[in-house]
C-alpha positions as CSV (number, residue, x, y, z in Angstrom):
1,X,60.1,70.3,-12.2
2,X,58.1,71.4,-9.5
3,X,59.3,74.7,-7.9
4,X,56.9,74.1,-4.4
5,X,60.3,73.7,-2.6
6,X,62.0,77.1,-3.7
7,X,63.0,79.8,-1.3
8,X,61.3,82.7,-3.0
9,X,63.1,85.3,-0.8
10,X,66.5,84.0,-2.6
11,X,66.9,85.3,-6.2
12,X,70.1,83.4,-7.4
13,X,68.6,80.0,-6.2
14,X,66.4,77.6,-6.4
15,X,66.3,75.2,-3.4
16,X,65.1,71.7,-3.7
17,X,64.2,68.8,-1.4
18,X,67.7,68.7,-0.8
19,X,67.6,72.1,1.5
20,X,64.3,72.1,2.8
21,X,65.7,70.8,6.3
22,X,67.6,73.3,6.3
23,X,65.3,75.9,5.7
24,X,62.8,77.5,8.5
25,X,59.3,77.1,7.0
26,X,56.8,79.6,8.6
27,X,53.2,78.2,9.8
28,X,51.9,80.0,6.5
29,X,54.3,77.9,4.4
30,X,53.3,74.7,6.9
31,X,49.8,75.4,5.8
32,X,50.3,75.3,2.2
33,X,52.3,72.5,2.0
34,X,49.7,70.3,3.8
35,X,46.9,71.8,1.9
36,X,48.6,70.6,-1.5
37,X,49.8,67.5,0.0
38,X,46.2,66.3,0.5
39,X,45.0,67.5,-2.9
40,X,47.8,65.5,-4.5
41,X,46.9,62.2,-2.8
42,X,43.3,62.4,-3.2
43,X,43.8,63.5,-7.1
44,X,45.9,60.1,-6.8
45,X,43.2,58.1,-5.5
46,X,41.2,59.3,-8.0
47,X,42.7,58.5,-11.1
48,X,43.6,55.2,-9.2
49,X,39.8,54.4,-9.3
50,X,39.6,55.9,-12.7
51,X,42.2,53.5,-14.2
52,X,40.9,50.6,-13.4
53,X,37.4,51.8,-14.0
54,X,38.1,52.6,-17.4
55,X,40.0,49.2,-18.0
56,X,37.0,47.5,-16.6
57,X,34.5,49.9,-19.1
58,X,36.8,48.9,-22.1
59,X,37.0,44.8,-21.2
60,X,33.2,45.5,-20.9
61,X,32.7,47.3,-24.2
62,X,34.6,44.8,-26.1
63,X,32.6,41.8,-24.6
64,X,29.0,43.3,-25.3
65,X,30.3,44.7,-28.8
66,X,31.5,40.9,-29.4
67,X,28.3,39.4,-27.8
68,X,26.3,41.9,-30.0
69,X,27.8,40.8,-33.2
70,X,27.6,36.9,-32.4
71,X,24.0,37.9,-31.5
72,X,23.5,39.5,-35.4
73,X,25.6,36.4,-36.6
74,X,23.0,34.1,-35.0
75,X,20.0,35.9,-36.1
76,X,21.2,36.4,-39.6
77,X,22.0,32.5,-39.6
78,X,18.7,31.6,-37.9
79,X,16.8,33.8,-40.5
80,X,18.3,32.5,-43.5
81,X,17.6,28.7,-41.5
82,X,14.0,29.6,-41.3
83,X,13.7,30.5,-45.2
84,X,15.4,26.9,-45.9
85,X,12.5,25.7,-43.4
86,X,10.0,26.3,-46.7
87,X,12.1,25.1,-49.2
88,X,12.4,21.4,-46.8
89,X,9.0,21.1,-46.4
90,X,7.9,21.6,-50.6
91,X,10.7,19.6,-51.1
92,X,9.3,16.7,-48.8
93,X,5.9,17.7,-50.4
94,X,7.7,16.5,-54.1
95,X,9.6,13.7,-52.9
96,X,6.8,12.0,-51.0
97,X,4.2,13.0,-53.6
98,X,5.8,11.9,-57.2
99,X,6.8,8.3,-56.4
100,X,6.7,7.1,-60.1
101,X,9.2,4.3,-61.0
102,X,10.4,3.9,-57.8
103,X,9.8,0.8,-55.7
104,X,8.8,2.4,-52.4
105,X,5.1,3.4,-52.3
106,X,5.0,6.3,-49.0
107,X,1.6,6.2,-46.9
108,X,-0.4,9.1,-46.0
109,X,2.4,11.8,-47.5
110,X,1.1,13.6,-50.3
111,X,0.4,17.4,-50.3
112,X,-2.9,17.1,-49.5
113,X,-2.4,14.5,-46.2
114,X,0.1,16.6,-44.8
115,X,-2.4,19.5,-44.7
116,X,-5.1,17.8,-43.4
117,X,-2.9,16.6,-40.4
118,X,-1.5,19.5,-39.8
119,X,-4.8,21.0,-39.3
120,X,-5.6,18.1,-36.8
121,X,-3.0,19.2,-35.1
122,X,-2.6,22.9,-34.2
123,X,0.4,24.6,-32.4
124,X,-0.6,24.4,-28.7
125,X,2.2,26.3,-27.3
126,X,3.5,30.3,-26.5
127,X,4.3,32.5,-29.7
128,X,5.9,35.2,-27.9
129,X,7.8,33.4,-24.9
130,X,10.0,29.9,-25.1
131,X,11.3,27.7,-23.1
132,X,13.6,28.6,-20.3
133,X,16.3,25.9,-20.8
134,X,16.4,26.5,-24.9
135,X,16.5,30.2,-24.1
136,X,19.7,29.3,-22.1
137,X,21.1,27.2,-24.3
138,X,20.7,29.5,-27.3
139,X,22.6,31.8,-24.9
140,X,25.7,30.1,-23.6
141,X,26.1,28.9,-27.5
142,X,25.9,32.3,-28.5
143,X,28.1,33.6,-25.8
144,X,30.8,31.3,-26.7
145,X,30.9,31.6,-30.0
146,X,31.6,35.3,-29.3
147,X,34.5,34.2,-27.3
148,X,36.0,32.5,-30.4
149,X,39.3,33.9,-31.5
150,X,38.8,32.7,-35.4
151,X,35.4,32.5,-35.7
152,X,33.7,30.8,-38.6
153,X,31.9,33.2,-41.2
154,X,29.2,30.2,-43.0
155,X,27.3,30.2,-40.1
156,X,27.9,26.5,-39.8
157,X,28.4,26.9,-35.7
158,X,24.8,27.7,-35.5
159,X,23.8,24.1,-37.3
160,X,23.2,22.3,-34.2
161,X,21.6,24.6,-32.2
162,X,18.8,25.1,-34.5
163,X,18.5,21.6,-35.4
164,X,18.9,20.1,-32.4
165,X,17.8,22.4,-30.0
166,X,15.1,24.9,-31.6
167,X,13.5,22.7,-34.1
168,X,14.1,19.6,-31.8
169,X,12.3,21.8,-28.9
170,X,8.8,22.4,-31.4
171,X,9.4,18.5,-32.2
172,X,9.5,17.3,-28.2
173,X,6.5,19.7,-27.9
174,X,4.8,18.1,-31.0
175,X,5.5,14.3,-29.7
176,X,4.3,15.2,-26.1
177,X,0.8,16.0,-27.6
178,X,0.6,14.4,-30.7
179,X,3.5,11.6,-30.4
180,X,0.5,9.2,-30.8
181,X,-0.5,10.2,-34.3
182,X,2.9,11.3,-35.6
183,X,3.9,7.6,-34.7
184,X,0.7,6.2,-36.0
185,X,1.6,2.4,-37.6
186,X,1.6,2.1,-41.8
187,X,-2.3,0.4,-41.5
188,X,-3.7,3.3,-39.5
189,X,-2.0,5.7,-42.2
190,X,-3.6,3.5,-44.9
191,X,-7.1,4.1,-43.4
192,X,-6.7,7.8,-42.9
193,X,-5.3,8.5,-46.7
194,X,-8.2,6.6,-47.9
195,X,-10.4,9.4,-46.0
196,X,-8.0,12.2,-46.4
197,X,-7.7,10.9,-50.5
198,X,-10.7,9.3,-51.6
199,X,-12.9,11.1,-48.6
200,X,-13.8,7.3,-47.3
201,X,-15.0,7.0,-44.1
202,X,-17.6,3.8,-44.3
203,X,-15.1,0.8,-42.5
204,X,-15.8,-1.5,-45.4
205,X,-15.1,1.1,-48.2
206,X,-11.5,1.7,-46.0
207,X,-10.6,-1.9,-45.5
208,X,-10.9,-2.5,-49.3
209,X,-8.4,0.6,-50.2
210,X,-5.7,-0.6,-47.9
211,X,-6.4,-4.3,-49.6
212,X,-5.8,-2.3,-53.2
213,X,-3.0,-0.8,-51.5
214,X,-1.1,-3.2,-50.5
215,X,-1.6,-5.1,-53.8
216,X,-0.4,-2.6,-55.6
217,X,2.5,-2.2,-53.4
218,X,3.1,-6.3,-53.6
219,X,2.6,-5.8,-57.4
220,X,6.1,-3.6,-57.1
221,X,8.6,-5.9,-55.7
222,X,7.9,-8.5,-59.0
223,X,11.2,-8.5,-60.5
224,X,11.7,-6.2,-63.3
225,X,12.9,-7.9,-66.0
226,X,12.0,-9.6,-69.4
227,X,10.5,-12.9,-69.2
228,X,12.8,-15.7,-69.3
229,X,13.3,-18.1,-71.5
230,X,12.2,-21.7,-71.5
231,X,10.3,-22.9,-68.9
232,X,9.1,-20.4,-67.1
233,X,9.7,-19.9,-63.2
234,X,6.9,-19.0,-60.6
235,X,8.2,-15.9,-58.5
236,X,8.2,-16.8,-54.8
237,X,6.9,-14.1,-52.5
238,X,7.5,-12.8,-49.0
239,X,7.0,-10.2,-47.1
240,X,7.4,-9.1,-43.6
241,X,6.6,-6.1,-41.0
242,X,6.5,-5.2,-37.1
243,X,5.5,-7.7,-34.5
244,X,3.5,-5.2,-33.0
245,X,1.5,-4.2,-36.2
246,X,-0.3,-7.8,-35.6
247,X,-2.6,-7.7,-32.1
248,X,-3.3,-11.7,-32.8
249,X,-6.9,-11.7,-32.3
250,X,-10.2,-12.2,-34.3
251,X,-10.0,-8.5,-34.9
252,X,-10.7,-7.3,-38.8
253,X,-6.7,-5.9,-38.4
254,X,-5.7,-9.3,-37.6
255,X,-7.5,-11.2,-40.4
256,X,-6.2,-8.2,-43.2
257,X,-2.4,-9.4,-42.0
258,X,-3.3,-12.7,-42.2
259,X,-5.0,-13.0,-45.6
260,X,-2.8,-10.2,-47.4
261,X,0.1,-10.2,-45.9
262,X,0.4,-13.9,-44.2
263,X,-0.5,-15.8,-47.5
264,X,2.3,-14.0,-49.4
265,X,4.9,-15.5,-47.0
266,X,4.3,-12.7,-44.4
267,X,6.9,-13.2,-41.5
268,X,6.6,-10.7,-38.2
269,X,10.5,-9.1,-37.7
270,X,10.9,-7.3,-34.5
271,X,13.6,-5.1,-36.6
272,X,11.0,-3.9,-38.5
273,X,9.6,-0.6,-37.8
274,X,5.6,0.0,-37.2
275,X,5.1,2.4,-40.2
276,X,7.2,0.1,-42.8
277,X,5.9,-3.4,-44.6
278,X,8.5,-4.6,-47.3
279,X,8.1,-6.6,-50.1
280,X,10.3,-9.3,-51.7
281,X,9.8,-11.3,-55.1
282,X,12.3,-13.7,-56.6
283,X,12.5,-16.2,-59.5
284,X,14.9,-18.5,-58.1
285,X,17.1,-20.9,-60.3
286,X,17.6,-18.3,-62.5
287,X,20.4,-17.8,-65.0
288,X,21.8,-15.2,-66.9
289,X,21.8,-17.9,-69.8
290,X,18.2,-17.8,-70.0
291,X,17.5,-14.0,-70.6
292,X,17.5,-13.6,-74.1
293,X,20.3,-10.2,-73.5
294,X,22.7,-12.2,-72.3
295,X,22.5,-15.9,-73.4
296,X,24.8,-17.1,-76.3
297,X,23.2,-18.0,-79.7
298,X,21.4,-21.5,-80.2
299,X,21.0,-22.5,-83.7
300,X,18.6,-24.7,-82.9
301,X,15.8,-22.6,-81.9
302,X,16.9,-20.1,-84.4
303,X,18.6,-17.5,-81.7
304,X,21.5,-15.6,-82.4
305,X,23.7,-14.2,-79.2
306,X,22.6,-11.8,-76.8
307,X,23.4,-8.4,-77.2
308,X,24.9,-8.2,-74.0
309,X,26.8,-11.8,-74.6
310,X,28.2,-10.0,-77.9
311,X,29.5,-7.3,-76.7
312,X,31.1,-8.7,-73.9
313,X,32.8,-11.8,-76.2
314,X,33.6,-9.0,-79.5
315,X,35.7,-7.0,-76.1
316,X,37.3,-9.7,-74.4
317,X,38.4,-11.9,-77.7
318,X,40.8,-9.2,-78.0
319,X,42.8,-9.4,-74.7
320,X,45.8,-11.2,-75.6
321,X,48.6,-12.1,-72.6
322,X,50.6,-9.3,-72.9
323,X,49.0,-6.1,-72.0
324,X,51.1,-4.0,-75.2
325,X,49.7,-5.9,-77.3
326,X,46.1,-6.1,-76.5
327,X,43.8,-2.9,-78.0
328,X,41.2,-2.9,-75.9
329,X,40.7,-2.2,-72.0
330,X,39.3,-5.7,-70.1
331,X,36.1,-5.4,-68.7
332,X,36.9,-7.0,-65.8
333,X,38.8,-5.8,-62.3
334,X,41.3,-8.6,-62.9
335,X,42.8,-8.6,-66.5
336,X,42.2,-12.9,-66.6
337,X,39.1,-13.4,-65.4
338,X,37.5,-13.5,-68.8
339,X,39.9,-16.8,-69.3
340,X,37.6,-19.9,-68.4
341,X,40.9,-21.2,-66.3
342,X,41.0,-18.1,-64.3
343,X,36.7,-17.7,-63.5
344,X,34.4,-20.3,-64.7
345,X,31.9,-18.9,-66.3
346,X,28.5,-18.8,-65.2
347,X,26.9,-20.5,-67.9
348,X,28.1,-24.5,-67.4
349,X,27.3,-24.9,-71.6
350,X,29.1,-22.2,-72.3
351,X,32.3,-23.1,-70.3
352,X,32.2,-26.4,-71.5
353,X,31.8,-24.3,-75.4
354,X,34.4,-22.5,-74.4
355,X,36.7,-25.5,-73.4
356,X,35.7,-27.7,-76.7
357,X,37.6,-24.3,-78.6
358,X,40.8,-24.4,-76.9
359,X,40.8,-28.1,-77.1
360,X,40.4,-28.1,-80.9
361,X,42.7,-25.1,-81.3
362,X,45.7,-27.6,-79.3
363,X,44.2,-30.6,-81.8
364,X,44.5,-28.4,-84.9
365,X,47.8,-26.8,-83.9
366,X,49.3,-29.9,-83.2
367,X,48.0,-31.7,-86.3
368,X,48.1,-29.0,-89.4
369,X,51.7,-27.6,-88.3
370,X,50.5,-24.4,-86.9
371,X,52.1,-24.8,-83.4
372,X,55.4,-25.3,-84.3
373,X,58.2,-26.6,-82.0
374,X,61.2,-23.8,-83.4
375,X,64.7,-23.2,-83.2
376,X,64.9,-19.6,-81.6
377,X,69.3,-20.1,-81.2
378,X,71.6,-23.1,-80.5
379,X,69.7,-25.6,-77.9
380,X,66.9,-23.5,-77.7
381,X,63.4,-24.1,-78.8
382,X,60.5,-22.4,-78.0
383,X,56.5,-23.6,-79.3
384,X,55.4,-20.4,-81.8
385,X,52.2,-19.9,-84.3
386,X,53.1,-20.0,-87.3
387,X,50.4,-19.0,-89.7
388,X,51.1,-18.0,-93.2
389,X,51.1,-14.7,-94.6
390,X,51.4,-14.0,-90.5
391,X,54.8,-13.1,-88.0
392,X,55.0,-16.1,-85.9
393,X,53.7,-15.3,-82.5
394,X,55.6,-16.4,-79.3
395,X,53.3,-18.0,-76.9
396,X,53.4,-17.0,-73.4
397,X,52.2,-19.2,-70.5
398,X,50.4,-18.4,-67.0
399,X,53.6,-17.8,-65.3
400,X,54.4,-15.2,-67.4
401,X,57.4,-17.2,-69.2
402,X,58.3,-18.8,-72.9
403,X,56.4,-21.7,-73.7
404,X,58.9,-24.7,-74.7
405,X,57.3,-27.7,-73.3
406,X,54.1,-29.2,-75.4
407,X,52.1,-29.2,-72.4
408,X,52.3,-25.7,-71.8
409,X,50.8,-25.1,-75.7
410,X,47.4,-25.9,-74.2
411,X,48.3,-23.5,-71.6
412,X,49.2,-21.0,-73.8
413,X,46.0,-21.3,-75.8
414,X,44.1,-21.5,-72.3
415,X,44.8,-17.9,-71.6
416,X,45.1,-16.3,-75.2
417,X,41.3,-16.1,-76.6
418,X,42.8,-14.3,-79.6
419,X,44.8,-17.5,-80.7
420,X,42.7,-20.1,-80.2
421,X,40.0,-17.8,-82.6
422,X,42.9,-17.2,-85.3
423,X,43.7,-20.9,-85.4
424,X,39.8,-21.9,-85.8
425,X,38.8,-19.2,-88.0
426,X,42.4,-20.0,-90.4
427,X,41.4,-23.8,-90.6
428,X,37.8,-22.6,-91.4
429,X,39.0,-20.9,-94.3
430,X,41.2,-23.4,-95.0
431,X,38.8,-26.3,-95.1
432,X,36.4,-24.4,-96.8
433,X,38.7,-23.9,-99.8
434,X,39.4,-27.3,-100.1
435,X,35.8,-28.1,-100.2
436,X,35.1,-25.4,-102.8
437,X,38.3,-26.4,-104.7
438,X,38.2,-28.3,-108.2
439,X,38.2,-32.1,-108.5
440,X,37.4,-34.8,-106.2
441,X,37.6,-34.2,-102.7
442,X,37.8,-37.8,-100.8
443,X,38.8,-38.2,-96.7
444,X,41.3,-40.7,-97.6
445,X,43.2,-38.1,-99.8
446,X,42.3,-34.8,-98.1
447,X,44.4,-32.1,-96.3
448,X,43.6,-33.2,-92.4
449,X,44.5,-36.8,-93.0
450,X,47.7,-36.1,-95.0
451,X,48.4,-33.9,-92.1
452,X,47.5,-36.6,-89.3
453,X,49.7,-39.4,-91.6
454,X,52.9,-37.0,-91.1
455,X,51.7,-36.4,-87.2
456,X,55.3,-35.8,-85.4
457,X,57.3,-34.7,-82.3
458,X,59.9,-32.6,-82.4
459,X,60.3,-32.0,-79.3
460,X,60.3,-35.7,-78.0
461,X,61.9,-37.0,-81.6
462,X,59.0,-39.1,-81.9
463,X,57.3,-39.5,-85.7
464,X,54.5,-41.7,-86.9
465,X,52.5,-40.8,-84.2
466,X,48.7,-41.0,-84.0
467,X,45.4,-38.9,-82.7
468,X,45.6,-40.8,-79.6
469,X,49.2,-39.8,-79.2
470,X,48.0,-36.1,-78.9
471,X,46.3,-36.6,-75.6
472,X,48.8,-38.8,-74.5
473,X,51.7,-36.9,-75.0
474,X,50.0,-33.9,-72.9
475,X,50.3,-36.7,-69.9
476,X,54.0,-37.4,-70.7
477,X,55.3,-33.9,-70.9
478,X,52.8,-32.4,-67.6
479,X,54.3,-32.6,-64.3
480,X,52.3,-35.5,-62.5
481,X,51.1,-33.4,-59.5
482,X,49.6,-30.6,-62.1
483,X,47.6,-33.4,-64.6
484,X,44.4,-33.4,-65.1
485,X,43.2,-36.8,-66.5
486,X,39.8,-35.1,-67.4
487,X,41.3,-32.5,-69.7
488,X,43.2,-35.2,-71.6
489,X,40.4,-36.8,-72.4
490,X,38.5,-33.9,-73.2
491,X,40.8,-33.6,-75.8
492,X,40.4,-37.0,-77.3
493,X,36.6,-36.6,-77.6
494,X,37.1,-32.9,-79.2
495,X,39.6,-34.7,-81.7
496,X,36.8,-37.4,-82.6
497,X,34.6,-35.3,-83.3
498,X,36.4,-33.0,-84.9
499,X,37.5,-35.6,-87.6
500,X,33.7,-36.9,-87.6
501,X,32.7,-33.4,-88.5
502,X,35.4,-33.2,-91.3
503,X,34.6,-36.3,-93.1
504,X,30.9,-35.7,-92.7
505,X,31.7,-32.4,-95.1
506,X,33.4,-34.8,-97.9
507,X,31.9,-38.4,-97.6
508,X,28.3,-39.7,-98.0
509,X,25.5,-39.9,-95.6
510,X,25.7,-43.3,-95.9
511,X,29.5,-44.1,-95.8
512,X,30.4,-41.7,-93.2
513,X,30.3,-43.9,-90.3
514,X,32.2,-46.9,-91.7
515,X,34.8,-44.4,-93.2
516,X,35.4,-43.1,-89.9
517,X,34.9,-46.7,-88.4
518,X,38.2,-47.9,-90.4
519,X,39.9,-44.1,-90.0
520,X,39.7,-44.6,-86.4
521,X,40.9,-48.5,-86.2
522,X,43.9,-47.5,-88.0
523,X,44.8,-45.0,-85.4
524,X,43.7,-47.2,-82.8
525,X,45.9,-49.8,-83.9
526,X,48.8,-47.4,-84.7
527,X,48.7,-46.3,-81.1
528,X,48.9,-49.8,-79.9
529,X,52.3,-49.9,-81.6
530,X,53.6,-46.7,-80.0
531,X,52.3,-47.8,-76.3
532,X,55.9,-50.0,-75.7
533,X,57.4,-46.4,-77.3
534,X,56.2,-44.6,-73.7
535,X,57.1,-47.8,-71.2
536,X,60.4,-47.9,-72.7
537,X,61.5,-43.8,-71.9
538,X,59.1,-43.1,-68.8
539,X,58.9,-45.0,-65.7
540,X,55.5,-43.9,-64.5
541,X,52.6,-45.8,-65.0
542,X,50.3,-44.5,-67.8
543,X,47.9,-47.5,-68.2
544,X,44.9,-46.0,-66.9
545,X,44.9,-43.3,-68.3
546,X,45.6,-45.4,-72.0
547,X,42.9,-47.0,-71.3
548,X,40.7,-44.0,-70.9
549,X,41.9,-42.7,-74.3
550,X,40.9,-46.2,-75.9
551,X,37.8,-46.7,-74.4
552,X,36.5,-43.5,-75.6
553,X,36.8,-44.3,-79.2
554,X,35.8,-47.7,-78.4
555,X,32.9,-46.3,-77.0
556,X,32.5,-43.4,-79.7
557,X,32.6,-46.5,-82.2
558,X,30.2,-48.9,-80.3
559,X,27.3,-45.8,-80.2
560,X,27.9,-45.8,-84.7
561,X,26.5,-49.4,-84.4
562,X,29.9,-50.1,-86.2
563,X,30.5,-54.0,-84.4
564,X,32.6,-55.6,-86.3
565,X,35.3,-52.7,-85.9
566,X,34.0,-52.2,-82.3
567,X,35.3,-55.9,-81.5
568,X,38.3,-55.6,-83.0
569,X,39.2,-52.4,-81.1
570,X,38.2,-54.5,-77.8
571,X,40.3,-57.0,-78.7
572,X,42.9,-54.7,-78.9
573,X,42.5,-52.8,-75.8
574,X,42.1,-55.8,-74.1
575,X,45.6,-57.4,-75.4
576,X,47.0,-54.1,-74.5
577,X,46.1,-54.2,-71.1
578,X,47.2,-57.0,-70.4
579,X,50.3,-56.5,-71.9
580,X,51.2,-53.5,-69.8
581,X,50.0,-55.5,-66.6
């Protein structure tokens, strides 16, 4: 505490503020107090000043300091910017220069152009100063980067001022002197790598490098792949570039578009920039079919299947239905589209290939017992495959559910690949041990007929039924709004031929088509019978469609040249007919 208000001339006290209007002060004491009083206030308004001076100094410090070090940032950014600068430009030098197997032939961009145009054009502006408004710019970036509480440390914030504004600065400088010949069109860059290149500069000697150019260029877009087979397909050309490359006069530019460019389906596009022209070659009416990779096997020309086609078939025979029980991963970004129901294939042969299978894999099932109609538990009966030697198989249907109706067999088989190749591949063997078995092998006595003899359903409690029956049942059993006519008589013609292919393994050249004349006849006429069978348990109308199923073994037998049967069997179509109204 200050003692400026003690009486001195009073030992046992000291006075304060308190007393001093009680005290007498002398003029000596007066003086003092003023003396001290105006020291005190100006010491006041000095550190006053001071104060906020210093705050001000410090705010000041701390800005420059930060300014300083977003200055070093920018520099240490912009340096390591301008070492990347060399690596872009050799890299552009590679890119542009080593164009082999690619497709895109650059003009006027190898090593050795890019150095003879930069030395047609020189830097024209200051080394020492730049430009007011980039030296700004560069500032207030700088400035507020240093103002950034969390400041980036990868020097990323920097990007777009150098790119945009320094090097885009030295590029609008570049283009304001030499925007002309930066933007030069792709002929003009033709006839100045033939000088720069090939050190041409006679017009004539020019004109015929961009010719070879181009033709070589053209020669790219051919399609690259391995000659077809069959009849071989002429590629049709085109081609097309700027509207404004073409000045459409009688100038030797205008007649070099027309002749190599306009006679290879040249078409102006104004979408098309001045320094591009683009090629296209196709072979149209091409199929995957006819490259030898991917087309199946034709024994007639002596072809086995593609290696592609293989591949793809040995990998998708093996998807079954249900996903646990199929090895292998489909190929495919829908697990059905390699069934010919779900995606038609490509090839039309190969789909109708494809369709013939499944066909004879119902026929066969049907016939030899293999698709059996079984007693799973009291009034329950579900279709199965029952091989020998083999667990019978449940067959599942699109919809996910048991198949127990007969119509849903073929579309069982429809989506399972793997069972309509167990059932060929099982009567194969089958039929090929009977041929290689001892004694004499005759169609009237052999395995398929004995099995078409005892032809039976089950299911509809229906026996002595024949071939025809097969297809015609598929029309009973199918719901009338999900029929399709054509597949029932895709069936009859696979089961024809089928049993001509079977007899023609056991019966003589010469005896094979009046064998299968009288086979045929007998089913024919056995089928006749079972006709009033069908009128008498369904209402609808199936005449049409019986008389599709006759008249293609009628016709099957007229083609064998077999007349006498052949008029019969249109006797008895006819009678039938007219029978059913």
């Amino acid at each position: 505490m200050y003692a400026i208000f003690d009486n001195t001339k009073t030992d046992d006290e000291i006075e304060t503020v308190d007393q001093l209007t009680e005290r007498k002060i002398d003029k000596k004491t007066q003086q003092e107090f003023k003396d001290k009083l105006r020291f005190y206030i100006g010491e006041t308004d000095k550190y006053r000043t001071s104060s906020v001076l210093a705050e001000v100094l410090a705010e000041g410090i701390d800005y420059i300091s930060s300014l300083c070090e977003a200055f070093q940032n920018f520099y240490t950014s912009f340096e390591n910017r301008i070492e990347a600068l060399d690596r872009r430009i050799a890299a552009l030098s590679k890119k542009y220069g080593n164009t082999a197997g690619r497709t895109s032939r650059y003009v006027c961009a190898t090593p050795n152009c890019f150095q003879r145009l930069l030395k047609e054009m020189p830097y024209t502006g200051s080394s020492i100063t730049i430009d007011k408004e980039l030296a700004e710019e560069i500032y207030n970036k700088v400035r507020n980067y240093s103002m950034l509480k969390d400041k980036p440390e990868n020097g990323g914030y920097f990007e777009q001022i150098f790119d945009n504004g320094i090097i885009g600065y030295f590029k609008k400088s570049l283009m304001e002197i030499y925007g002309s010949t930066v933007n030069m069109d792709v002929l003009t860059a033709l006839e100045k790598e033939a000088k720069y290149e090939k050190n041409e500069y006679d017009a004539t000697r020019i004109e015929q490098y961009v010719k070879k150019v181009i033709a070589e260029t053209r020669n790219l877009s051919n399609p690259f792949i391995e000659r077809p087979l069959g009849e071989q397909k002429a590629p049709i050309a085109a081609c097309t570039y700027s509207k404004e490359l073409d000045p459409k006069d009688d100038s030797p530019r205008s007649m070099l578009i027309a002749k190599e460019l306009g006679n290879y389906g040249g078409t102006p596009d104004e979408d098309i920039p001045l320094n591009m022209i683009m090629f296209y070659q196709s072979i149209y009416g091409l199929r995957a079919n006819k490259l030898s990779k991917f087309s199946p096997g034709c024994a007639a020309e002596g072809r086995s299947d593609g290696e592609y086609y293989k591949a793809y078939y040995e990998v998708v025979s093996q998807i079954k239905p249900k996903s646990d029980k199929t090895p292998v991963i489909t190929p495919h970004i829908d697990r059905n589209w390699h069934i010919v129901s779900a995606l038609p294939d490509l090839d039309e042969e190969n789909q109708r290939r494809q369709e013939r299978e499944i066909y004879r894999a119902f026929a066969l099932g049907i016939i030899c017992d293999l698709v059996c109609y079984s007693k799973i538990s009291e009034g329950k009966y579900l279709y199965r495959l029952e091989l020998n030697d083999l667990e019978p198989e449940e067959f599942v249907v699109s919809n996910g559910t048991p198949c127990d109706h007969y119509y849903e067999v073929l579309d069982a088989l429809t989506i399972n690949p793997v069972a309509v190749q167990t059932i060929l591949s099982y009567m194969k063997e089958k039929f090929a041990d009977e041929r290689n078995s001892s004694g004499k092998l005759d169609f009237e006595h052999s395995y398929l007929r004995r099995q078409i003899n005892e032809l039976a359903s089950i299911e509809y409690g229906k026996a002595g039924l024949s071939i025809f029956d097969v297809a015609l049942l598929l029309k009973v059993s199918t719901p009338s709004a999900e029929f399709d006519k054509t597949v029932g008589k895709g069936i009859m013609r696979e089961i024809l031929t089928l049993i001509y292919e079977y007899a023609q393994t056991m019966v003589l050249e010469a005896d094979l088509d009046r064998i299968y004349g009288k086979f045929v006849l007998e089913q024919f006429e056995m089928f006749d019978k079972n006709i009033d069978w069908y009128m008498d348990n369904w209402k609808d109308n199936f005449s049409d469609y019986i008389n599709d199923l006759m008249r293609i073994a009628v016709s099957d037998i007229e083609r064998k040249k077999l007349t006498d049967i052949y008029e019969k069997m249109r006797k008895i179509m006819k009678e039938s007919s007219k029978k059913r109204g």
